[in-house]
C-alpha positions, 0 to 999 in steps of 0.5 A: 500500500502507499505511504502516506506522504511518501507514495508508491515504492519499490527496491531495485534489485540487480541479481545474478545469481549462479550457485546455489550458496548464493541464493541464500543472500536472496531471503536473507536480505529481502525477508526483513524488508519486503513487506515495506514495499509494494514492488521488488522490481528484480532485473537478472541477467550478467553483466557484459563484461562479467567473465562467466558462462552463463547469462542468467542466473540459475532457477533456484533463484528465481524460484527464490524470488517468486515466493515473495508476493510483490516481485515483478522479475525482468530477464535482459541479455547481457548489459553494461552494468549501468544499462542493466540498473537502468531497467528497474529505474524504467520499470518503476516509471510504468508502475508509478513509483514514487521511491525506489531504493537500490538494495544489492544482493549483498546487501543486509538490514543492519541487525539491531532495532534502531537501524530497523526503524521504518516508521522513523525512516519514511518520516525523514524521507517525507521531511527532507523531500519536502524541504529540498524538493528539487533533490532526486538522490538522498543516502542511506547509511552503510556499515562496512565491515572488515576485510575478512568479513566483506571482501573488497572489489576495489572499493576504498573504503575505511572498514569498522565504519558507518558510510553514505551511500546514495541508494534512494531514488524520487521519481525514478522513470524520470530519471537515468544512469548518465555517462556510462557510469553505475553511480551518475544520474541526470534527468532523463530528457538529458544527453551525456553531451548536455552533461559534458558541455554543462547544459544540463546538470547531473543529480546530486545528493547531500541528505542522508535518510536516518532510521533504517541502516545497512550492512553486507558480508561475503560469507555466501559467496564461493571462493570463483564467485569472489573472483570472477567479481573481483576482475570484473569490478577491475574491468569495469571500473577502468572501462567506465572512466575511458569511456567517460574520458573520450566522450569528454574529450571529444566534446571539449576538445582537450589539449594533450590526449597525445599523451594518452595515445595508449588508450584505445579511442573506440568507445565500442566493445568491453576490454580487460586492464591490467594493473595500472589500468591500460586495456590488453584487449577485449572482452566482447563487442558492444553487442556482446558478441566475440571480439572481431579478430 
């Protein structure tokens, strides 16, 4: 049911699960949770550069997933990660949702009362949005645990702390992941270009939402899963800034990119770095087919 003041809602849910002792982080992080929620919009599918067999995720996860009464399941071929995340965005457009927060398979309701508070949550959420009402992104809080309990995909970031992260989105049809890049958002009618030449400007959020916390753990996933994440947050991280590097020196024309002479400058397909962030070769073209020889 909607919320007084706050409207319709949803949790976006990017999944791609492919072992069984990974599907238990579907009930662990969506059972606390699902009933404050009239939609989980779950989009499975891999990412187009996650170097793994399959494309979907296996059937125990679905089976998983169907057992919840408000879930509304999206397959898609395989997808750079911020067009995948953008299908429970466009999805919560044509439902009308009015909130849709973005709730990772990882991802855990922080286990103490006060970080369970969902009435003291939606009442933040209502009051902050009423006073900045141009504001689209707000933050939740995040505990990060050690390395031992959560195993890093490159993130920098200090462990045995509270962090902000952006994971609430107002509006969401309205809205898209811009410049190729998973954490950068823009009004929907805007172009990268727009962006790039400061026609348009990008969403922003300043405002943290208190009430309900989260956490996360690597205890459920298997030793290859950890792995094959491990390289593709590499390969992803480094493929996201060359893309959002010659979109931008294209437009703006910069001096000096002779000295990145190193960098291929076709945008298209997905590549493999090594250490230091230099593409080898590829990973598949844009369309997610072989590498042309």
């Amino acid at each position: 049911m909607p919320i007084d003041g706050i409207g319709k809602t949803a949790i976006g849910y990017s999944y791609f699960i492919t072992d069984n002792k990974q599907v238990e982080e579907i009930p662990r992080g969506l059972d606390p949770i699902y009933k404050q929620f009239d939609h989980i919009i779950a989009v499975d599918g891999r990412y187009i550069n996650y170097e793994h067999e399959a494309n979907e995720s296996i059937p125990e996860a679905d089976k998983a997933l169907k057992k919840y009464p408000n879930i509304i399941m999206d397959k898609c071929k395989p997808l750079f990660q911020p067009y995948k995340r953008q299908r429970y965005l466009d999805i919560a457009g044509e439902l009308g949702v009015d909130y849709l927060i973005v709730w990772d398979t990882d991802d855990i309701i922080y286990p103490s009362p006060e970080c369970q508070n969902w009435p003291l949550f939606w009442k933040n959420l209502k009051r902050y949005a009423k006073r900045f009402p141009d504001y689209r992104l707000f933050k939740m809080k995040a505990w990060i645990p050690n390395k031992s309990t959560w195993r890093r995909a490159y993130n920098a970031v200090r462990g045995n702390a509270w962090h902000p992260y952006i994971r609430i989105h107002k509006d969401p049809g309205t809205m898209r992941y811009c410049m190729d890049c998973h954490w950068y958002w823009c009004p929907k009618d805007a172009s990268d270009e727009d962006i790039i030449l400061q026609k348009r400007g990008m969403f922003v959020a300043d405002q943290t939402i208190d009430g309900v916390r989260i956490t996360t753990n690597s205890f459920l996933r298997g030793e290859r899963t950890l792995d094959i994440r491990d390289g593709w947050a590499w390969n992803n991280d480094c493929e996201e800034k060359r893309r959002q590097f010659f979109k931008s020196t294209a437009l703006r024309y910069l001096q000096g990119q002779e000295e990145f002479s190193w960098l291929p400058k076709d945008i298209s397909g997905y590549w493999r770095y090594d250490k230091d962030g230099r593409p080898i070769n590829k990973i598949c073209e844009e369309d997610g087919s072989p590498p042309k020889q």
